[in-house]
C-alpha positions in Angstrom: 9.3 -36.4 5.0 7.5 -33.0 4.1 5.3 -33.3 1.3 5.6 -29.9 -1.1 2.9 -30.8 -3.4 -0.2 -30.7 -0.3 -0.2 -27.2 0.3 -0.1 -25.4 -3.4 -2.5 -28.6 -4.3 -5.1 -28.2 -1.4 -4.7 -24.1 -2.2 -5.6 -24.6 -5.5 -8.4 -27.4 -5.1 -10.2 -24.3 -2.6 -9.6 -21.9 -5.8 -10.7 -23.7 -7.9 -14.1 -24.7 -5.9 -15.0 -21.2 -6.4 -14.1 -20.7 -10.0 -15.7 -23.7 -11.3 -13.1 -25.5 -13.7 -14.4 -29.2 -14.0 -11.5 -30.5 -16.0 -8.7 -29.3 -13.4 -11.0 -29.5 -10.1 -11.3 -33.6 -10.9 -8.3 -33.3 -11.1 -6.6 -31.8 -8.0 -9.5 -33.7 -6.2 -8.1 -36.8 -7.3 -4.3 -35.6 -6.6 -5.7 -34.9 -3.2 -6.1 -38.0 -2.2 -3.0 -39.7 -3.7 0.7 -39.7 -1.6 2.8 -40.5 -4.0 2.6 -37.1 -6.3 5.1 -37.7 -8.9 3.8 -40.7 -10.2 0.7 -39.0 -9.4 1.5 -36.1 -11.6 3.0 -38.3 -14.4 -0.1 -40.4 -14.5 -2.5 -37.4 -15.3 -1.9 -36.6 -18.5 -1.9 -33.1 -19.9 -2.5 -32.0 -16.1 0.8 -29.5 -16.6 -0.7 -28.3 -19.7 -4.0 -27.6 -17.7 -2.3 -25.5 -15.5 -0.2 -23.5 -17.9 -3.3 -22.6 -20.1 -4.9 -21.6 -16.3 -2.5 -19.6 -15.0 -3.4 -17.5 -18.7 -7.1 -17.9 -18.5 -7.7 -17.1 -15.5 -5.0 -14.4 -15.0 -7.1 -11.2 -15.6 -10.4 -12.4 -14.4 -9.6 -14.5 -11.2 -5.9 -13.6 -10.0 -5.4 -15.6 -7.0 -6.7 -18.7 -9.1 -3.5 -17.9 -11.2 -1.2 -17.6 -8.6 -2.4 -21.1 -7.3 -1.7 -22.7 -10.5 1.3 -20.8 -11.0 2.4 -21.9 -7.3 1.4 -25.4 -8.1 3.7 -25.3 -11.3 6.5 -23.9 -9.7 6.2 -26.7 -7.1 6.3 -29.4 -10.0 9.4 -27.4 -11.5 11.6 -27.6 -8.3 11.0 -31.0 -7.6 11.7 -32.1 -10.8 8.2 -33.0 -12.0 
């Protein structure tokens, strides 16, 4: 079974190596390494809300690190998460 959380996760764990955002790099790292991402998801609380304020922060000053949170979100949004 294909996993659709891996490649917008990994995409936005190597944007946000660059940018430097502790909170939300601990936690993609920590997604990283889990296979069951919906109960990984629900168990990190206010991770959606991380992303949302992201994909405004960062929108202007680092693009593609929007569009990976944005990509990540719309991920979550299709599958239900």
């Amino acid at each position: 079974m294909s996993n659709p959380y891996r490649k917008p996760l990994e995409h936005l764990h190597t944007q946000l190596d660059k940018e430097r955002d502790a909170e939300l790099h601990r936690d993609t790292h920590a997604l990283m390494g889990r296979d069951d991402h919906p109960a990984a998801f629900a168990e990190h609380e206010g991770f959606r809300g991380r992303l949302e304020a992201a994909v405004e922060r960062y929108s202007a000053s680092h693009p593609e690190l929007a569009r990976a949170a944005q990509s990540l979100l719309d991920v979550l949004n299709a599958n239900g998460v």
